[in-house]
PDB file of N, CA, C and O in Angstrom:
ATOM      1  N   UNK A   1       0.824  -1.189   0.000  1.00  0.00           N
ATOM      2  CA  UNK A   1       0.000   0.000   0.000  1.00  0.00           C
ATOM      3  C   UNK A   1       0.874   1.260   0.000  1.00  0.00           C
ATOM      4  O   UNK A   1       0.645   2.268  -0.669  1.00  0.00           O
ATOM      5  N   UNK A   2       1.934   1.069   0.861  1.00  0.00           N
ATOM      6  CA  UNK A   2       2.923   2.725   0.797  1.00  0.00           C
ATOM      7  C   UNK A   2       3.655   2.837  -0.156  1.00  0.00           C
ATOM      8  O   UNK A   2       4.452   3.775  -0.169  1.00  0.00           O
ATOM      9  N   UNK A   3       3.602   1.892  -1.261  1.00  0.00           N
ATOM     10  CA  UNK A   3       4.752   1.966  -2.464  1.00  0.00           C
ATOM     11  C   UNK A   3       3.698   2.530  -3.607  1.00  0.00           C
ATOM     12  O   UNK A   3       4.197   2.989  -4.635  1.00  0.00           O
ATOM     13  N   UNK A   4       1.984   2.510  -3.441  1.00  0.00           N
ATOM     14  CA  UNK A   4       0.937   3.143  -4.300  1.00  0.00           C
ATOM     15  C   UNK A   4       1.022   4.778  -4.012  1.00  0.00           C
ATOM     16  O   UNK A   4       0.726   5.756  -4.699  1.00  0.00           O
ATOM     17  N   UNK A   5       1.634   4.598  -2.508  1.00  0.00           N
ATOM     18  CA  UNK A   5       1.139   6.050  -1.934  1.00  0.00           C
ATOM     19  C   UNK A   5       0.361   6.784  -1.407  1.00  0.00           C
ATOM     20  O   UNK A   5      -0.007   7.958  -1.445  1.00  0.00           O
ATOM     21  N   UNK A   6      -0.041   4.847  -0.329  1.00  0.00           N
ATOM     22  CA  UNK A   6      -1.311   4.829   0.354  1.00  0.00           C
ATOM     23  C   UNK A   6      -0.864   5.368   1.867  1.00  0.00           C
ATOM     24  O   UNK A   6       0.290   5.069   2.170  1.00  0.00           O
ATOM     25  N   UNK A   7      -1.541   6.044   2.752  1.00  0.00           N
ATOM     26  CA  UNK A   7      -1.677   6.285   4.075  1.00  0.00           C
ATOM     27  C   UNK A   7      -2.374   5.848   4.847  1.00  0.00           C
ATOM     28  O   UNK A   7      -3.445   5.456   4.383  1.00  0.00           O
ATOM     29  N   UNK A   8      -2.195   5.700   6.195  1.00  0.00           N
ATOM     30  CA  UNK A   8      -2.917   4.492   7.147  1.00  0.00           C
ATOM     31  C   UNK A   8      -3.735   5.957   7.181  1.00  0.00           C
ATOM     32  O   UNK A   8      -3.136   7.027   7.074  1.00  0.00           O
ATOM     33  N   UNK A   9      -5.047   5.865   7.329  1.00  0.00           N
ATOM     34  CA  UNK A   9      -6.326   6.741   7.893  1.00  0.00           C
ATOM     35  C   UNK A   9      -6.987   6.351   9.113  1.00  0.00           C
ATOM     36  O   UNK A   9      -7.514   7.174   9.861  1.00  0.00           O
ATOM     37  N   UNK A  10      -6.968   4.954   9.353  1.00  0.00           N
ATOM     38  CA  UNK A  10      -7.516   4.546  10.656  1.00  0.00           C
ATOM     39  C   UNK A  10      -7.818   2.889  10.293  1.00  0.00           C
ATOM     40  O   UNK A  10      -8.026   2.254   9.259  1.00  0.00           O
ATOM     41  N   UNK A  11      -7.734   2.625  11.500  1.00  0.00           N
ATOM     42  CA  UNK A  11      -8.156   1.259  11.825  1.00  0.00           C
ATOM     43  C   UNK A  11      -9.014   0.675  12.365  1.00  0.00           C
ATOM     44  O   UNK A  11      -8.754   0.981  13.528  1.00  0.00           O
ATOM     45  N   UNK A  12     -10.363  -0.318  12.450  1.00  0.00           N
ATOM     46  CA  UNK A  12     -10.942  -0.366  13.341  1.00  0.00           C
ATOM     47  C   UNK A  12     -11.668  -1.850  13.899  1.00  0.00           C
ATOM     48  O   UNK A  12     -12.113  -2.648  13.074  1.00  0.00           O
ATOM     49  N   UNK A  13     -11.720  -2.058  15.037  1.00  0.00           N
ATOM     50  CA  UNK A  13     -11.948  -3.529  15.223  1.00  0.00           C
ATOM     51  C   UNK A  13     -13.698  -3.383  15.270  1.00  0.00           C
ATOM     52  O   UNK A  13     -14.307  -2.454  15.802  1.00  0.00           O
ATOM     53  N   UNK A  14     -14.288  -4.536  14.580  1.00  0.00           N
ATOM     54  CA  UNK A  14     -16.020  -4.506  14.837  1.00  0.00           C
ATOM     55  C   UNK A  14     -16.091  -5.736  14.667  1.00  0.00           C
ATOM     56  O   UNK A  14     -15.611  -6.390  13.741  1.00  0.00           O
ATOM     57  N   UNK A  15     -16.770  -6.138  15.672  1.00  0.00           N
ATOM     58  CA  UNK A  15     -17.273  -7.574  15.531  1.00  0.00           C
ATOM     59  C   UNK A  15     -15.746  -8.703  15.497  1.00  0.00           C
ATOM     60  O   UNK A  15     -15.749  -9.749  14.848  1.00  0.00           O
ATOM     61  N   UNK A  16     -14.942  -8.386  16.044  1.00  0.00           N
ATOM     62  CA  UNK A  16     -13.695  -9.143  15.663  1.00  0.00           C
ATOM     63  C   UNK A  16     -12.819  -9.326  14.448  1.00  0.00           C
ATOM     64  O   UNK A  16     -11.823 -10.042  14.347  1.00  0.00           O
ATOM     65  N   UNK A  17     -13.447  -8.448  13.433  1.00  0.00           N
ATOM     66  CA  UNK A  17     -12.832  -8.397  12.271  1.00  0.00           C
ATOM     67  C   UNK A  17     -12.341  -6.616  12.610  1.00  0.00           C
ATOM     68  O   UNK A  17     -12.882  -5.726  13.267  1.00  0.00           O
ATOM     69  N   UNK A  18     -10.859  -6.689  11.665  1.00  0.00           N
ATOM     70  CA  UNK A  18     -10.171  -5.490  11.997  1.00  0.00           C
ATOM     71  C   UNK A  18     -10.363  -4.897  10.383  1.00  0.00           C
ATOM     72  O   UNK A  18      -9.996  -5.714   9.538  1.00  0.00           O
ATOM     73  N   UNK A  19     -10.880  -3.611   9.850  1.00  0.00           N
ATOM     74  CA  UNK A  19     -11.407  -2.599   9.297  1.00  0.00           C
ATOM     75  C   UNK A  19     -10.225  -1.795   9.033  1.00  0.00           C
ATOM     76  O   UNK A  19     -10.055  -1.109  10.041  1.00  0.00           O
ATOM     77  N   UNK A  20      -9.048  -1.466   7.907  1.00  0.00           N
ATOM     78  CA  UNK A  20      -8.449  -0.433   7.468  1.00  0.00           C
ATOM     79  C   UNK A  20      -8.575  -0.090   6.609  1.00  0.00           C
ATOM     80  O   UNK A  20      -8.659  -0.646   5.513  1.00  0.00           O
ATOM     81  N   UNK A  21      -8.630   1.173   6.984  1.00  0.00           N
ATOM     82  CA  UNK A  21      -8.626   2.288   6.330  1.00  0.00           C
ATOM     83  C   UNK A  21      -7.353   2.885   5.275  1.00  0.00           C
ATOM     84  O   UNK A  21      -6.314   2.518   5.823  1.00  0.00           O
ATOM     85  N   UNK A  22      -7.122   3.380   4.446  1.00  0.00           N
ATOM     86  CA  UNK A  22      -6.458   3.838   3.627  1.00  0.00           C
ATOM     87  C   UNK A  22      -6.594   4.883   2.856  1.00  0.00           C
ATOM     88  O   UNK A  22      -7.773   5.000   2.523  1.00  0.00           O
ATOM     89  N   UNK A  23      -5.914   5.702   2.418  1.00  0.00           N
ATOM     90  CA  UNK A  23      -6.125   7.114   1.551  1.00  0.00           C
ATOM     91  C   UNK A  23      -4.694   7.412   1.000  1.00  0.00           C
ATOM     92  O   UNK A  23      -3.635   7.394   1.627  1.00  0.00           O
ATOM     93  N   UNK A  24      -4.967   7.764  -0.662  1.00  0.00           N
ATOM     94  CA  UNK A  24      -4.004   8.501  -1.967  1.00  0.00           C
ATOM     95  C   UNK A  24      -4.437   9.637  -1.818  1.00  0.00           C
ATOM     96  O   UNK A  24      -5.667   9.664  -1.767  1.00  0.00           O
ATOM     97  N   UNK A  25      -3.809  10.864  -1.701  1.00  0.00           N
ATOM     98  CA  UNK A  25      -4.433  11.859  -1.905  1.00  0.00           C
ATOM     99  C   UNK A  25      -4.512  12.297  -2.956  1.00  0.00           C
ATOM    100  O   UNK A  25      -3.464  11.977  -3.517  1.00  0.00           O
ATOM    101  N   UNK A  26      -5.317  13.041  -3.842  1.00  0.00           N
ATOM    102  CA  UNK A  26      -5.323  13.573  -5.525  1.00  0.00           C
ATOM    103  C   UNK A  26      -4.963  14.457  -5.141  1.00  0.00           C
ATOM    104  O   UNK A  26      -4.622  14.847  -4.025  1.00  0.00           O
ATOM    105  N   UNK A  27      -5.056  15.149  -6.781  1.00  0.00           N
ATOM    106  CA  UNK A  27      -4.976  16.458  -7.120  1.00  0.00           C
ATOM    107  C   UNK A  27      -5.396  17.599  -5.668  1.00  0.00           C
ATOM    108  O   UNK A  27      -4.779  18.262  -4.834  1.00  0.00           O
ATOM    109  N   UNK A  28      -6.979  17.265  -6.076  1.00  0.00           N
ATOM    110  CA  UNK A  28      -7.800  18.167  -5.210  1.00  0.00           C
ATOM    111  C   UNK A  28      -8.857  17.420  -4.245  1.00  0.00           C
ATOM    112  O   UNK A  28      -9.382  16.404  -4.701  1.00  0.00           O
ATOM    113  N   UNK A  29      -9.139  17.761  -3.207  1.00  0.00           N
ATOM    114  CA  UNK A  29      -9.518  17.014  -2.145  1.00  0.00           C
ATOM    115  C   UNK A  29     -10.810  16.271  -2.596  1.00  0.00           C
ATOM    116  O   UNK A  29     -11.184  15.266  -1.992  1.00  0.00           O
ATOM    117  N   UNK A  30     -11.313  16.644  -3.386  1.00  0.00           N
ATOM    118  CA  UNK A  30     -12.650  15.546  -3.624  1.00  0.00           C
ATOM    119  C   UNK A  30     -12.460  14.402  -4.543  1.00  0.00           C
ATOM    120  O   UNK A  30     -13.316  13.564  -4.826  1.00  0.00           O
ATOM    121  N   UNK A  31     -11.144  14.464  -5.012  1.00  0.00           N
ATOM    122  CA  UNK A  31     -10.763  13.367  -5.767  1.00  0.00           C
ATOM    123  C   UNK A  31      -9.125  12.622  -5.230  1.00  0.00           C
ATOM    124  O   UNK A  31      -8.081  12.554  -5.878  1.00  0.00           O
ATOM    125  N   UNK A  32      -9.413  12.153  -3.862  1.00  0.00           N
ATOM    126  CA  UNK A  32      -8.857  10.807  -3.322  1.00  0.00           C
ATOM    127  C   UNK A  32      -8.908   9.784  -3.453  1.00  0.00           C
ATOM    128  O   UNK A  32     -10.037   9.493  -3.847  1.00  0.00           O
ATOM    129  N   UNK A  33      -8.236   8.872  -3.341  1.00  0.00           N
ATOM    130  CA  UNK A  33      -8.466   7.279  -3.585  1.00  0.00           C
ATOM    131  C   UNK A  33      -8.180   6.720  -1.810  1.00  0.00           C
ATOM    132  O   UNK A  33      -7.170   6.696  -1.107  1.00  0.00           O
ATOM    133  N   UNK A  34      -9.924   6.236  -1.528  1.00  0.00           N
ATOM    134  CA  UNK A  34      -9.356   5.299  -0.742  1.00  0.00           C
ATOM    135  C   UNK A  34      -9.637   3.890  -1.221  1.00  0.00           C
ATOM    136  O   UNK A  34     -10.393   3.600  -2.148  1.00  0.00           O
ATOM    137  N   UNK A  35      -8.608   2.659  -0.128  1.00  0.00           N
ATOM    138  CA  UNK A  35      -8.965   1.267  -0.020  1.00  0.00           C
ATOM    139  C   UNK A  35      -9.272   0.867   1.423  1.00  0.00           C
ATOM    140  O   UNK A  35      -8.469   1.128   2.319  1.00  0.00           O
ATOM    141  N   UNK A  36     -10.180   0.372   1.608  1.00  0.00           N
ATOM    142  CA  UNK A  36     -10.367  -0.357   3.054  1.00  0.00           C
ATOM    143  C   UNK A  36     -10.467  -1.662   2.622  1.00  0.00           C
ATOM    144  O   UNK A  36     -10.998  -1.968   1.554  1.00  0.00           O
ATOM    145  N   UNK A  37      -9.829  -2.699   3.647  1.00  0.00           N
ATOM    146  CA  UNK A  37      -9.568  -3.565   3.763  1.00  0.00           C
ATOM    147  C   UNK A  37     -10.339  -4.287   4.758  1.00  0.00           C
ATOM    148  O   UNK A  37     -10.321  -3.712   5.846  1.00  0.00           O
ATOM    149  N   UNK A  38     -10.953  -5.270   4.737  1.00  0.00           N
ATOM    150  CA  UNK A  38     -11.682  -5.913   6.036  1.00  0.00           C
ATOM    151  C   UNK A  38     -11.034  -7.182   5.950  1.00  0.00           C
ATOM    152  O   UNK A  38     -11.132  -7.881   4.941  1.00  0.00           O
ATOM    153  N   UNK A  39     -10.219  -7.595   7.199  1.00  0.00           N
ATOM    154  CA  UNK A  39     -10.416  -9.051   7.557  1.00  0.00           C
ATOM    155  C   UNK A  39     -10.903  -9.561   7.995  1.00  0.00           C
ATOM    156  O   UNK A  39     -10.975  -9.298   9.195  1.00  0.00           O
ATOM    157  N   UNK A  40     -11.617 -10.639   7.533  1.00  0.00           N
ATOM    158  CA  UNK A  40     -12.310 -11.925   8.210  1.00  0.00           C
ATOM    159  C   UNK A  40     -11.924 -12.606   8.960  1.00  0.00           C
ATOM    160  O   UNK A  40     -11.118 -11.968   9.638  1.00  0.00           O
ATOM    161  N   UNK A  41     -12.032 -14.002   9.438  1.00  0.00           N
ATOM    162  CA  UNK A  41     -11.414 -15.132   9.718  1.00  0.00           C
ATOM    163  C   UNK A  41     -10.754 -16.168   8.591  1.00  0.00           C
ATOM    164  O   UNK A  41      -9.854 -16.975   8.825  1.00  0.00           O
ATOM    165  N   UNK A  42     -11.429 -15.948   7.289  1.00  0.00           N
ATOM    166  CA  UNK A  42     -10.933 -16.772   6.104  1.00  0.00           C
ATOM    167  C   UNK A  42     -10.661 -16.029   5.279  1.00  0.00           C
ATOM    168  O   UNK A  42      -9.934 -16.524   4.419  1.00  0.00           O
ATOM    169  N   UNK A  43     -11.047 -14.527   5.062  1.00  0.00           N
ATOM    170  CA  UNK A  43     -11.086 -13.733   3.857  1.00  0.00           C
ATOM    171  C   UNK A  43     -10.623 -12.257   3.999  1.00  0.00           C
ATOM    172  O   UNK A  43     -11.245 -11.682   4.891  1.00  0.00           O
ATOM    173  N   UNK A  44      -9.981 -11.719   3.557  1.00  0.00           N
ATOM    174  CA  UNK A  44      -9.853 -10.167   3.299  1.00  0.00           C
ATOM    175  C   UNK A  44     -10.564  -9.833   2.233  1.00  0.00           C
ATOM    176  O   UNK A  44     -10.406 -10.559   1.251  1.00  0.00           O
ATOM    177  N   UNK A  45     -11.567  -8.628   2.105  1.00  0.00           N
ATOM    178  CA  UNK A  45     -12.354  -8.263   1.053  1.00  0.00           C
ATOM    179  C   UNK A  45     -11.708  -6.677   1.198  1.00  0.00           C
ATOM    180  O   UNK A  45     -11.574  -5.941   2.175  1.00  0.00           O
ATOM    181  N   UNK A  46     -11.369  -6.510  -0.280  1.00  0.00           N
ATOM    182  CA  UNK A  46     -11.102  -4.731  -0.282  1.00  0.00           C
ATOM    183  C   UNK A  46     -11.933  -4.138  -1.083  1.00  0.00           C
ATOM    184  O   UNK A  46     -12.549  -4.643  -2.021  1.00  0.00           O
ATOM    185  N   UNK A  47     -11.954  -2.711  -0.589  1.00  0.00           N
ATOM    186  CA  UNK A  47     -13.093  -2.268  -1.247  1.00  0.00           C
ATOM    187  C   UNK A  47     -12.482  -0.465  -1.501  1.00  0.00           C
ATOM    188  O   UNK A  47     -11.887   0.281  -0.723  1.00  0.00           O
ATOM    189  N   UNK A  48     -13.054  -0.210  -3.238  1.00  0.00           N
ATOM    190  CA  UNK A  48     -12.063   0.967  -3.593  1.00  0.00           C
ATOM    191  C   UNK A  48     -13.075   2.234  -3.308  1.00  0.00           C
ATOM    192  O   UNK A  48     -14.296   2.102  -3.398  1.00  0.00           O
ATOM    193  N   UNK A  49     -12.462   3.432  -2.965  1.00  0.00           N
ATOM    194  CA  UNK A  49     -13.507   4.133  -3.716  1.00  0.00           C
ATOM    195  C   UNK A  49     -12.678   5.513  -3.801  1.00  0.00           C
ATOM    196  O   UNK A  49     -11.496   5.475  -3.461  1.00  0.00           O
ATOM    197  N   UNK A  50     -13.237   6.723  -4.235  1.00  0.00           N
ATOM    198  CA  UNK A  50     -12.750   7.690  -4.655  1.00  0.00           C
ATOM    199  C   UNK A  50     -13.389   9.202  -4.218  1.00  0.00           C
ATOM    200  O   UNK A  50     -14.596   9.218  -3.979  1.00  0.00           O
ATOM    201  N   UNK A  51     -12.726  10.314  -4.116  1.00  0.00           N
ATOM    202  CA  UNK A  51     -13.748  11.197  -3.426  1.00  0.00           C
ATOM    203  C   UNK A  51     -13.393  11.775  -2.310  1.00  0.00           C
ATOM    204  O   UNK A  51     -12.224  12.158  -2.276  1.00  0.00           O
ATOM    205  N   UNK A  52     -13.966  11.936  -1.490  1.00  0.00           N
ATOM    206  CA  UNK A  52     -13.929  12.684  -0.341  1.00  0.00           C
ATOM    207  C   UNK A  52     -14.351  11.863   1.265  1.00  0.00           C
ATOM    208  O   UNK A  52     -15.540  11.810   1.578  1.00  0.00           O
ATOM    209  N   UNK A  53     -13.751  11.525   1.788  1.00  0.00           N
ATOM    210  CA  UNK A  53     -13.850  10.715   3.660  1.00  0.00           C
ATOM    211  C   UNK A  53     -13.969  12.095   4.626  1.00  0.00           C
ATOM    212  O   UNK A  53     -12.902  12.703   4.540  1.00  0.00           O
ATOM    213  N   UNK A  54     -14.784  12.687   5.391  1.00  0.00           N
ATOM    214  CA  UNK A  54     -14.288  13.643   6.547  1.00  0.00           C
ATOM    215  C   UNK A  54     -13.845  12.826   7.425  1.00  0.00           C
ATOM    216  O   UNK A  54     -14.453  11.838   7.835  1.00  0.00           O
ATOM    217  N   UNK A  55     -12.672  13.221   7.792  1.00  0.00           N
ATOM    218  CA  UNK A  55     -12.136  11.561   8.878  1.00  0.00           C
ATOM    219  C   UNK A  55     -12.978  11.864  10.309  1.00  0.00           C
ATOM    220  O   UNK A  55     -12.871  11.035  11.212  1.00  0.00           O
ATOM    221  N   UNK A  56     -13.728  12.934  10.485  1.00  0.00           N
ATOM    222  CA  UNK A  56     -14.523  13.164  11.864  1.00  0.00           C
ATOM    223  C   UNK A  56     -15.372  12.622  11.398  1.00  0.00           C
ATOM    224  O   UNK A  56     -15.545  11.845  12.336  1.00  0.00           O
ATOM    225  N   UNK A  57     -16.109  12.344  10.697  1.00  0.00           N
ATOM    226  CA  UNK A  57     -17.081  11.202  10.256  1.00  0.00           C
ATOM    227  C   UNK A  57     -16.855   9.799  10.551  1.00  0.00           C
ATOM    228  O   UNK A  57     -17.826   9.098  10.834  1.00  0.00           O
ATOM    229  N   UNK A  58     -15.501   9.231  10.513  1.00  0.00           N
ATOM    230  CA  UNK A  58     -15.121   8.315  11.022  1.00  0.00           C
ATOM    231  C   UNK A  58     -15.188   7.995  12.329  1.00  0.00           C
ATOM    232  O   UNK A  58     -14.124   8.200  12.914  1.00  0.00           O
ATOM    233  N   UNK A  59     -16.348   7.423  13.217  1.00  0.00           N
ATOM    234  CA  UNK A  59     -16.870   7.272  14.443  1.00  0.00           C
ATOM    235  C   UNK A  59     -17.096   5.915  14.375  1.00  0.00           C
ATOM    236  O   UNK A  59     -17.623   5.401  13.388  1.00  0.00           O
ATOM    237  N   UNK A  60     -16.655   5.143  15.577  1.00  0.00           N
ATOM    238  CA  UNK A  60     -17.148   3.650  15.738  1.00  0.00           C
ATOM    239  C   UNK A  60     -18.529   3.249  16.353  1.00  0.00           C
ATOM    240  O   UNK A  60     -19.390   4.126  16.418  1.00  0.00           O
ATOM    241  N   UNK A  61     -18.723   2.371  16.672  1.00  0.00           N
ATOM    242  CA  UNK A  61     -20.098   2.020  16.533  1.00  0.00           C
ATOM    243  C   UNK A  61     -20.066   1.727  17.965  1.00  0.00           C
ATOM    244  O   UNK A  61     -19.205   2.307  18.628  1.00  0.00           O
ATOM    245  N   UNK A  62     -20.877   0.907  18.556  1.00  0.00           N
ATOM    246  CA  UNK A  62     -21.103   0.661  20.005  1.00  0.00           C
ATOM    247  C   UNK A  62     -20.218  -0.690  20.093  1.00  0.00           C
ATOM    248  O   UNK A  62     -19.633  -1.089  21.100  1.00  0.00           O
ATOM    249  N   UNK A  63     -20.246  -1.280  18.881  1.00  0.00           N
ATOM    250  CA  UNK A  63     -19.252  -2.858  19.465  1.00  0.00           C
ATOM    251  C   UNK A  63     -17.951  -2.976  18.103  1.00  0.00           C
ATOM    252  O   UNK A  63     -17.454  -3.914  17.479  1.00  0.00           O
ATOM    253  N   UNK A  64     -17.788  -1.539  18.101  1.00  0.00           N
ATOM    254  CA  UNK A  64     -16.199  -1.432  17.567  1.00  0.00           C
ATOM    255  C   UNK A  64     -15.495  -0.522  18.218  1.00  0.00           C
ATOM    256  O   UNK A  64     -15.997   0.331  18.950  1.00  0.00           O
ATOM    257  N   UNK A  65     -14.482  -0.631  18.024  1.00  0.00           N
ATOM    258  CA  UNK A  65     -12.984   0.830  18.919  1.00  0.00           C
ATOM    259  C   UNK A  65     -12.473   0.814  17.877  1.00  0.00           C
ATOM    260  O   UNK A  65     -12.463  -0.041  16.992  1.00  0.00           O
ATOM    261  N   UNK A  66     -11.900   2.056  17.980  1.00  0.00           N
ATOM    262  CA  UNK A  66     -10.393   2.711  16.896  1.00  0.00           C
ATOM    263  C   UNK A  66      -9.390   2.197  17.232  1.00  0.00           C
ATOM    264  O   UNK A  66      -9.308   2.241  18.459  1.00  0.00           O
ATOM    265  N   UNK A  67      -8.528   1.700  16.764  1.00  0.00           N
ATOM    266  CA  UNK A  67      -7.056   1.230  16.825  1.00  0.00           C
ATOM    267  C   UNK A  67      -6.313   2.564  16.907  1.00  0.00           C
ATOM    268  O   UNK A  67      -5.809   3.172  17.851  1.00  0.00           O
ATOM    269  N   UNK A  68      -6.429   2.846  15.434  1.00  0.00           N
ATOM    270  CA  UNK A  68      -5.561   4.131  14.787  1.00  0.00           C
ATOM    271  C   UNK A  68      -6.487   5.122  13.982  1.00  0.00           C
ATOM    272  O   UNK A  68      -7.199   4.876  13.009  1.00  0.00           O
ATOM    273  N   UNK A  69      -6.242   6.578  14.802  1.00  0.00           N
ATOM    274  CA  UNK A  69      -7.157   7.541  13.935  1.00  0.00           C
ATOM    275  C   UNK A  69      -6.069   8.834  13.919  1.00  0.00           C
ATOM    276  O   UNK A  69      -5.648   9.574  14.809  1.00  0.00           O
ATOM    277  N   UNK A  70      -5.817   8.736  12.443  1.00  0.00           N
ATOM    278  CA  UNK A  70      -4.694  10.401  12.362  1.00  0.00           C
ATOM    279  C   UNK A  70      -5.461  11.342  12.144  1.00  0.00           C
ATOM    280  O   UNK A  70      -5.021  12.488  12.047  1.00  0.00           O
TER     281      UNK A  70
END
């Protein structure tokens, strides 16, 4: 991920599966690339998207915690 020119954004445990976060920054702020990553117990599923994250939007839920929030 850091050789794309990805940045850790946060991490997060829910349900026992651990949730990262990732961000490219573009040009201009509404055109970022993130990847989050979810592990399973058998599977990692990633998932792309592009755009804009407010990382204060990034709030856990009642049966997840933050690991890592920059």
């Amino acid at each position: 991920m850091k050789q794309d020119g990805f940045e850790d954004l946060a991490q997060i445990m829910d349900n026992g599966e651990t949730v990262a976060i990732y961000v490219q920054e573009g040009k201009t702020k509404n055109n970022n690339r993130y990847m989050m990553l979810i592990e399973e117990a058998s599977e990692i599923v990633a998932i792309e998207l592009t755009g804009y994250l407010d990382p204060s939007m990034l709030v856990p839920s009642e049966n997840s915690k933050v690991i890592i929030n920059q």
